[in-house]
BABA-908179 format. One record per residue: y, z, x of N, C-alpha, C in turn. Coordinates in steps of 0.02 Angstrom, whole numbers. Example, Ala and Ser with C-alpha at 12.3 -4.5 7.8 and 13.67 -1.06 7.14 Angstrom:
BEGIN
R n.north   n.up n.east ca.north  ca.up ca.east c.north   c.up c.east
R    -284    390    660     -225    390     615    -165    390    660
R    -112    354    642      -53    357     684       2    394    645
END
This chain:
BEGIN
R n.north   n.up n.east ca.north  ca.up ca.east c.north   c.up c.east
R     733   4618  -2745      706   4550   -2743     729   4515  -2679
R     680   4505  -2656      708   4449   -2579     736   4382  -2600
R     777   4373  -2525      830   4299   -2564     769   4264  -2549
R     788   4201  -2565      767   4142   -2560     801   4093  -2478
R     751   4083  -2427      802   4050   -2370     777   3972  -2385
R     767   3959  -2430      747   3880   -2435     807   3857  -2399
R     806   3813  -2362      857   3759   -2341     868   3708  -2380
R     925   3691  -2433      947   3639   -2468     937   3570  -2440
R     957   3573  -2367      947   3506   -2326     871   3482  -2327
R     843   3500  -2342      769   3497   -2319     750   3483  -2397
R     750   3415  -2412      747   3371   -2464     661   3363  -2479
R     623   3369  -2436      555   3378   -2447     502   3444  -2439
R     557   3500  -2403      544   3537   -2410     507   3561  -2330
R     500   3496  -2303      480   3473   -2238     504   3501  -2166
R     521   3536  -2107      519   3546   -2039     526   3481  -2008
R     563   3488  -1945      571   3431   -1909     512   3409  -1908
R     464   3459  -1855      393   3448   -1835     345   3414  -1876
R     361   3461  -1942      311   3421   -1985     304   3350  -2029
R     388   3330  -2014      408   3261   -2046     373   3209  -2001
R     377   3239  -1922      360   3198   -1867     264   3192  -1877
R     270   3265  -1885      171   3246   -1894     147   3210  -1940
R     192   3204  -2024      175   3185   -2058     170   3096  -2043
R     214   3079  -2013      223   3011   -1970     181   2994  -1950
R     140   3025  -1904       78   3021   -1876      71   2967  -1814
R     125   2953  -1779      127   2913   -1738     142   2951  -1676
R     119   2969  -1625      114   2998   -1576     168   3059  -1581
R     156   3102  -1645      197   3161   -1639     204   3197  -1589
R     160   3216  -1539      181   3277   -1509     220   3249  -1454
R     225   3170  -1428      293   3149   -1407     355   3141  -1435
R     346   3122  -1480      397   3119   -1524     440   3165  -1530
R     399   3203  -1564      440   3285   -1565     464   3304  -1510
R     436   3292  -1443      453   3347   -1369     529   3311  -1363
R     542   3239  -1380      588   3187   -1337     625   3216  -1384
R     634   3207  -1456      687   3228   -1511     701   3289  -1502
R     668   3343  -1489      664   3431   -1458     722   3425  -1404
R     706   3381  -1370      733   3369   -1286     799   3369  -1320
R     804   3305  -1337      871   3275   -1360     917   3318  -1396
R     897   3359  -1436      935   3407   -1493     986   3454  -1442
R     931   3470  -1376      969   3526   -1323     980   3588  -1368
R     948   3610  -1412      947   3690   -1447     982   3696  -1483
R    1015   3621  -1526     1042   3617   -1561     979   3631  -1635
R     986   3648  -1702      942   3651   -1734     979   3607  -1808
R     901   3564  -1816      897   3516   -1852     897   3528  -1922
R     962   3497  -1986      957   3524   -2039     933   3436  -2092
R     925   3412  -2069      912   3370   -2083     880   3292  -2060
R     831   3256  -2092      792   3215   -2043     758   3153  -2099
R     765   3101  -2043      737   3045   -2090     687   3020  -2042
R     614   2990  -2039      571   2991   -1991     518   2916  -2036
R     533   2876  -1983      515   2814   -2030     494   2767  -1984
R     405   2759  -2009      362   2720   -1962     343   2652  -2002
R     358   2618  -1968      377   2512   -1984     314   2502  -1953
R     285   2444  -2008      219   2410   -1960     226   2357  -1975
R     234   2298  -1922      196   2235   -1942     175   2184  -1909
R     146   2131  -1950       80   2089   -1906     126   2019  -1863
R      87   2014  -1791      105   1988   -1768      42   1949  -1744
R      33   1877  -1776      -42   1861   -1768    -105   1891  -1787
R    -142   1901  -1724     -196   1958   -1737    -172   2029  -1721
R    -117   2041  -1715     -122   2121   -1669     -59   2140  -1738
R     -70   2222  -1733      -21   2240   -1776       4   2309  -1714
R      93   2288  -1759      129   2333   -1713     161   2406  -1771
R     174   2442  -1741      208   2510   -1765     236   2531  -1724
R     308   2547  -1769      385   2591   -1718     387   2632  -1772
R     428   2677  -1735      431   2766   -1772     503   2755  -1761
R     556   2768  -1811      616   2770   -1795     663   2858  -1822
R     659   2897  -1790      687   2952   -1821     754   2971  -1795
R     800   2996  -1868      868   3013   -1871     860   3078  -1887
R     908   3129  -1822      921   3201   -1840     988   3205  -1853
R     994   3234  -1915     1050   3297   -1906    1063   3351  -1904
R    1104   3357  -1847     1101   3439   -1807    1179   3461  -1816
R    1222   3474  -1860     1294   3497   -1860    1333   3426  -1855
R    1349   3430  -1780     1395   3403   -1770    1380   3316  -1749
R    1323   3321  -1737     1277   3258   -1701    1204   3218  -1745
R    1218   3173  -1726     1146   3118   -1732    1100   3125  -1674
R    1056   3120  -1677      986   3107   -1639     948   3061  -1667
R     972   2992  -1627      920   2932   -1641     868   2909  -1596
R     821   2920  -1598      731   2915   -1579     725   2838  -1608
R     685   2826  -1558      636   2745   -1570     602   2732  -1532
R     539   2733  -1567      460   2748   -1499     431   2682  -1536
R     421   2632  -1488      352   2585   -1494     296   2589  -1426
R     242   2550  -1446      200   2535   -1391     175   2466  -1363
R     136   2468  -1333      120   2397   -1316      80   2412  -1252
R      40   2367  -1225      -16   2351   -1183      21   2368  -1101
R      11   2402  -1057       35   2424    -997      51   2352   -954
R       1   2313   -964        6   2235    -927      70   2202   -954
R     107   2221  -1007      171   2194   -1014     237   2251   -999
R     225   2295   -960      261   2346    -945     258   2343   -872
R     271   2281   -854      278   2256    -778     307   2323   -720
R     357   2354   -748      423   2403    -725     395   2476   -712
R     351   2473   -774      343   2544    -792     281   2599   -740
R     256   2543   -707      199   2576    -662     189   2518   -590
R     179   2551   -531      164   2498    -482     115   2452   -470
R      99   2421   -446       28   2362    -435     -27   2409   -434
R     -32   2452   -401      -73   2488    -404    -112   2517   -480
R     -64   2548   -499      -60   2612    -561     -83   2537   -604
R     -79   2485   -618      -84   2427    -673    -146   2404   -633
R    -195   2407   -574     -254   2365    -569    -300   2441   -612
R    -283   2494   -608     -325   2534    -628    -322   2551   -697
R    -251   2523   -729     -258   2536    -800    -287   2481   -851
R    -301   2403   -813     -339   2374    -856    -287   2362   -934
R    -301   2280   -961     -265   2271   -1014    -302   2316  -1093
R    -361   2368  -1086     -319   2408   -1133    -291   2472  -1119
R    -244   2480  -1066     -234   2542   -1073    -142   2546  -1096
R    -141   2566  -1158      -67   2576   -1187      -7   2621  -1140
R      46   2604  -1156      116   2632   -1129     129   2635  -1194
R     200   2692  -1204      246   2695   -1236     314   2705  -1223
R     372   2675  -1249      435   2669   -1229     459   2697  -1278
R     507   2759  -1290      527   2795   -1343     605   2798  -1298
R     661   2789  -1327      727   2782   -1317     765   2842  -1365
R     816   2882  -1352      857   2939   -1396     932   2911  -1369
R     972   2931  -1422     1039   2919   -1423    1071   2975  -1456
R    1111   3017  -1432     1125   3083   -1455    1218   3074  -1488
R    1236   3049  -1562     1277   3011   -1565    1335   3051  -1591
R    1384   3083  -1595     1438   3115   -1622    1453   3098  -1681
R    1444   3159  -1739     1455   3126   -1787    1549   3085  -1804
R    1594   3110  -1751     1647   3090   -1772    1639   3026  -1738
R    1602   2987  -1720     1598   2909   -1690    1570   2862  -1749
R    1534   2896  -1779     1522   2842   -1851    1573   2813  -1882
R    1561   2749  -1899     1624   2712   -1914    1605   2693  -1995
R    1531   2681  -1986     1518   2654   -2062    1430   2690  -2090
R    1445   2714  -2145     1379   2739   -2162    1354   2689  -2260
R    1334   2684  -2254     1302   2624   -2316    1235   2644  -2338
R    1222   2660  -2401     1169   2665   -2437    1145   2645  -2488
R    1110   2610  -2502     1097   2538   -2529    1031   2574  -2578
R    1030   2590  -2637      989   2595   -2682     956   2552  -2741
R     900   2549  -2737      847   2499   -2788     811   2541  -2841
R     837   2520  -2913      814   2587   -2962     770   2523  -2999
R     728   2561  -3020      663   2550   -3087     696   2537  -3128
R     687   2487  -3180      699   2488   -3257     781   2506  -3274
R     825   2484  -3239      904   2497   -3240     920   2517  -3322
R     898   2486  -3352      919   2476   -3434     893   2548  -3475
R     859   2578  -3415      811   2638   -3449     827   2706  -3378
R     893   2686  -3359      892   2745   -3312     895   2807  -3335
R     886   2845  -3276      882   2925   -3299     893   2937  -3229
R     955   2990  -3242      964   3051   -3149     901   3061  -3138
R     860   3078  -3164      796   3131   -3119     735   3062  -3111
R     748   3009  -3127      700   2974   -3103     700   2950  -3028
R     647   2938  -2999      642   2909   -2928     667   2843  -2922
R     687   2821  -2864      720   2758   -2825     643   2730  -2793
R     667   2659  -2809      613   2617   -2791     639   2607  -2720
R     672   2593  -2690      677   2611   -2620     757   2632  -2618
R     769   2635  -2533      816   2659   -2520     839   2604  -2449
R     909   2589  -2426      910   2549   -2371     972   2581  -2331
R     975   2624  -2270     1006   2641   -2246    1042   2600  -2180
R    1123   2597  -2180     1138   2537   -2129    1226   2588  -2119
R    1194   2613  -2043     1205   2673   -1995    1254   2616  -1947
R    1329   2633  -1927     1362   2595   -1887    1410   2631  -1850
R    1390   2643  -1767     1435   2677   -1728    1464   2659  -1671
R    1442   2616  -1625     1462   2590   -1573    1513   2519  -1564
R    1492   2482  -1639     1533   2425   -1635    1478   2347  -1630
R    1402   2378  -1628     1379   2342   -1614    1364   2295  -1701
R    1327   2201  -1710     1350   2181   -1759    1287   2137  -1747
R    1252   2104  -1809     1219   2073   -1838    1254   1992  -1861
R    1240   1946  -1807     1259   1876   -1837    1220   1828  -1868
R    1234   1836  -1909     1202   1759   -1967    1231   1717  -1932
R    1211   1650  -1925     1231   1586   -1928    1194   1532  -1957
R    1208   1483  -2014     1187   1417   -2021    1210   1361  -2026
R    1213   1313  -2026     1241   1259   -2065    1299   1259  -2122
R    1356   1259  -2101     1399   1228   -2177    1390   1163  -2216
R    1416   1187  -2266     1390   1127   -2315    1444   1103  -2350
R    1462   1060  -2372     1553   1051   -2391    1525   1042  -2481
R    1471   1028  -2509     1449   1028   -2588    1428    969  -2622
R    1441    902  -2553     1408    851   -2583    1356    826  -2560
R    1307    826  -2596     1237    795   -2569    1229    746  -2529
R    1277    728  -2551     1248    650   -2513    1315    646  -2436
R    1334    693  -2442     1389    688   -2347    1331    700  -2325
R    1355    670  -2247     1303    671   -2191    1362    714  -2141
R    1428    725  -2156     1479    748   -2093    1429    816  -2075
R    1451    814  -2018     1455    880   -1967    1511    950  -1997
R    1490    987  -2027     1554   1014   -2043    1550   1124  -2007
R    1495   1092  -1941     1508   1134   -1938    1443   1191  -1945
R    1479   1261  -1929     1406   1331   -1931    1456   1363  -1983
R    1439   1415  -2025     1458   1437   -2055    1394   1508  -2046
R    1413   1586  -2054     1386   1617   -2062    1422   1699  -2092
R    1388   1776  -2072     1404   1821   -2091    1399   1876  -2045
R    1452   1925  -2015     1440   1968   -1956    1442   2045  -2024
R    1369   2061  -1982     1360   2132   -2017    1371   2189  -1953
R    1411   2241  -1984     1402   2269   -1925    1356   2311  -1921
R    1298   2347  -1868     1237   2384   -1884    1227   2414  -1805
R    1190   2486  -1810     1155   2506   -1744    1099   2541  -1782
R    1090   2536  -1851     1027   2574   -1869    1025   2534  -1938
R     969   2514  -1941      969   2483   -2004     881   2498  -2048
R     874   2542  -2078      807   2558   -2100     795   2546  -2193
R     736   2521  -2202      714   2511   -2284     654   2550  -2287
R     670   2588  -2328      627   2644   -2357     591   2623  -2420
R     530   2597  -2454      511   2606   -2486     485   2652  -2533
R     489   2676  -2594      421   2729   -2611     366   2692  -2636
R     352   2643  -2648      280   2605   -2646     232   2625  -2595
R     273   2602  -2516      233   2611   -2449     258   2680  -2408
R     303   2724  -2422      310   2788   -2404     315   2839  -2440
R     308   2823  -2508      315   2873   -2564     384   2899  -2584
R     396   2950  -2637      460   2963   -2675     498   3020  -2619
R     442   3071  -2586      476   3120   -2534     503   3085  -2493
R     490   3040  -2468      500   2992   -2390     608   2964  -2412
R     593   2941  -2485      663   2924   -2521     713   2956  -2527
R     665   3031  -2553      711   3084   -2579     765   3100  -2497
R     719   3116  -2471      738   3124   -2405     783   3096  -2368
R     772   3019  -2361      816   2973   -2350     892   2990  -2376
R     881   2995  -2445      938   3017   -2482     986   3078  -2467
R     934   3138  -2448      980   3189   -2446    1002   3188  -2375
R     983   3151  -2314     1002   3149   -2266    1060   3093  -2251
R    1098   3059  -2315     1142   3029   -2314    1195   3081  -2319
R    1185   3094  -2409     1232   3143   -2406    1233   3195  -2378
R    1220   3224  -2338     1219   3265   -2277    1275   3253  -2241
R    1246   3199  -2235     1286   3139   -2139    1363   3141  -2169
R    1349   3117  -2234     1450   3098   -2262    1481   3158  -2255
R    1462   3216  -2264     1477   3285   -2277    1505   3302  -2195
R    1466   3284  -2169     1462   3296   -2117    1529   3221  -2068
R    1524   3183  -2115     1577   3125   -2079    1632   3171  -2097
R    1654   3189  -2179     1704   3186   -2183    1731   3247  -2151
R    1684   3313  -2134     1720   3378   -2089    1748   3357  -2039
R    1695   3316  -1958     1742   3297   -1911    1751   3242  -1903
R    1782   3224  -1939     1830   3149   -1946    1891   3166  -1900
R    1904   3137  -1857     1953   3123   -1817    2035   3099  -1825
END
């Protein structure tokens, strides 16, 4: 009887490639830059998660994908936008001939050590709590990825509790710390998109706690 080489990591059962196609947002860049980035490292795990939303009349979409390859992260983030606001990206020239519709894309990689993670957080939303069950699906999933030091500031108004003060008393707020912060639905990405999410956490911890420093 032949073994079985299923890969455990592979929570959907999914290929880098094909998580990225399944994305459908300019895969075959996607893939080449994340390919690039890996350097022949090979990918056991992947979370690949395309955000849309409206801005007036125009709607936007970013592709944000997380690899894990052993020892490392590979963080991808591709948006687009109209070449006429990509002042940098082409000369006077190259922009009278591309005309405001002709698109650019800016896709950025960060190739991150897993022993530099400082904080990993996974934030789960279940169905019907009072009626749980292990094998049921997560209504979403919220992943909040922290390695460089970089931080999220709230600020508003303090309030001292009486209605009727008018004092100044001040900002009061909340520092989160964050360099990746993604919400996964399965409503709008389905239960694989979750599952996934999921097993590429515990992956990452597995993977924090080997080279932990």
């Amino acid at each position: 009887m032949t073994p079985s080489h299923h890969n455990p990591a592979q929570a959907s059962g999914l290929t880098l490639k094909e998580a990225i196609d399944r994305g459908g947002f300019y895969p075959s860049l996607v893939h080449h830059t994340v390919t690039d980035a890996l350097d022949g490292r090979e990918a056991t795990h992947q979370i690949v998660h395309v955000d849309t939303h409206f801005d007036m009349e125009e709607v936007h979409r970013h592709i944000t994908v997380l690899v894990l390859a052993d020892d490392v992260v590979v963080v991808a983030h591709l948006d687009d936008h109209d070449a006429e606001d990509e002042p940098r990206a082409m000369g006077h020239e190259d922009r009278g001939r591309a005309g405001s519709a002709e698109v650019v894309a800016r896709i950025s990689t960060e190739v991150v050590p897993v022993s530099r993670i400082r904080s990993l957080i996974l934030s789960e939303v279940h169905r019907r709590p009072d009626q749980f069950r292990p094998d049921r699906g997560l209504a979403e999933v919220s992943l909040n990825m922290n390695w460089s030091g970089g931080a999220r500031l709230d600020t508003y108004p303090a309030e001292c509790g009486n209605p009727e003060c008018m004092a100044d008393h001040g900002d009061t707020g909340t520092l989160a710390p964050e360099d990746i912060v993604l919400r996964i639905a399965a409503t709008a990405e389905g239960d694989t998109a979750v599952d996934e999410a999921r097993s590429f956490v515990r992956a990452l911890r597995r993977a924090c706690a080997k080279y932990a420093r």
